[in-house]
C-alpha positions as CSV (number, residue, x, y, z in Angstrom):
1,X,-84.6,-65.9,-201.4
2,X,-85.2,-64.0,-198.6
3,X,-88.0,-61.4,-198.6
4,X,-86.1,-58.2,-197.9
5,X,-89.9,-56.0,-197.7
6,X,-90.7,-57.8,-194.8
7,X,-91.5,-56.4,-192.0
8,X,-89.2,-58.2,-188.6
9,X,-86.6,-59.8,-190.8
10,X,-84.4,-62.6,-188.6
11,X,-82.3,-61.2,-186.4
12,X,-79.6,-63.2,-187.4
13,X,-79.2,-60.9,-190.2
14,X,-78.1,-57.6,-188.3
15,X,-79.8,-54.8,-190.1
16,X,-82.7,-53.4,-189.1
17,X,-86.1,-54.9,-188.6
18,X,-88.1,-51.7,-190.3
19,X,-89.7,-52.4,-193.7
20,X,-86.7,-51.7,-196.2
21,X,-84.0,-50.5,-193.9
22,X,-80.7,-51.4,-194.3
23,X,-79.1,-49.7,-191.6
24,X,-76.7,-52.1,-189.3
25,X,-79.1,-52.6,-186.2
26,X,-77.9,-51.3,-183.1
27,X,-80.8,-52.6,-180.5
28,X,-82.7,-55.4,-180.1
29,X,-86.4,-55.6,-179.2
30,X,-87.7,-58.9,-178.2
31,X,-91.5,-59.1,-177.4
32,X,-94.5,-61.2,-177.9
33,X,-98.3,-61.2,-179.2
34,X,-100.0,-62.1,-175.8
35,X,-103.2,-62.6,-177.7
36,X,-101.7,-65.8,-179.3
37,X,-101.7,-68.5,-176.9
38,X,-98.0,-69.9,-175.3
39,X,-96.7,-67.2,-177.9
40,X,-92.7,-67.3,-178.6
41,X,-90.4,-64.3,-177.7
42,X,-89.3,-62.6,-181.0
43,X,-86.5,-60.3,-182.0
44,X,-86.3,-57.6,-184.0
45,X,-83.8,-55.4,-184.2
46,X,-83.5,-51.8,-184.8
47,X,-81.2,-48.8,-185.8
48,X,-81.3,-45.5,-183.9
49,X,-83.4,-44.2,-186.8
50,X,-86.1,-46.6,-186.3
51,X,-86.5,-47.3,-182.6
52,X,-88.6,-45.3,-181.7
53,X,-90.9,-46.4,-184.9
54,X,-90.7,-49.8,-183.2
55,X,-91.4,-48.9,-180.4
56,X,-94.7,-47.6,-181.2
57,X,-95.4,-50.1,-183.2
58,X,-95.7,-52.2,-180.1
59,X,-97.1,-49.7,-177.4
60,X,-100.2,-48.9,-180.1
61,X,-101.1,-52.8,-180.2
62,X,-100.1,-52.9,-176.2
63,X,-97.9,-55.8,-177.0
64,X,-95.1,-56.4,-174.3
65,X,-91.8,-55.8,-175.2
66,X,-88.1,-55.1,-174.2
67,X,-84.8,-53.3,-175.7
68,X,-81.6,-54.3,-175.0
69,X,-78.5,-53.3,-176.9
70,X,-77.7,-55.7,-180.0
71,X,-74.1,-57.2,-179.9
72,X,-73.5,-58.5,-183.5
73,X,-72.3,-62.2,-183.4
74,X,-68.3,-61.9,-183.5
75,X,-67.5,-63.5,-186.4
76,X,-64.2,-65.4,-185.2
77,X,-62.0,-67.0,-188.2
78,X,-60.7,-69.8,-185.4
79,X,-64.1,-71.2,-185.5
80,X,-64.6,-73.3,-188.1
81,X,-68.0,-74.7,-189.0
């Protein structure tokens, strides 16, 4: 199962990347570790509540980062996978 206490749950998921937030996410913050060598854009996402928390989270370990609005994946019925 998936480990809901986690801190930058997939963004897949929707809700909030804060530890035990459920909140429908309502930005998106992709950024990277640029101490780890060729390191891979994230995402994490974010409701209002926690943006700012985010945020910080990244500007205290000077880790680059951006925040875009999240558009949940439309969830079509006509496409069928």
């Amino acid at each position: 199962g998936e480990d809901t206490m986690a801190l930058g749950l997939e963004s897949a998921s929707g809700i909030c990347s804060a530890r035990e937030c459920t909140n429908a996410a309502i930005y998106r913050i992709d950024w990277r570790n640029p101490a780890i060598h060729h390191a891979r854009t994230k995402t994490w996402l974010a409701c209002g509540e926690h943006l700012s928390y985010l945020e910080n989270y990244f500007k205290y370990r000077s880790f680059p980062f951006e925040v875009s609005a999240f558009v949940a994946p439309a969830q079509d019925p006509s496409q069928d996978h």
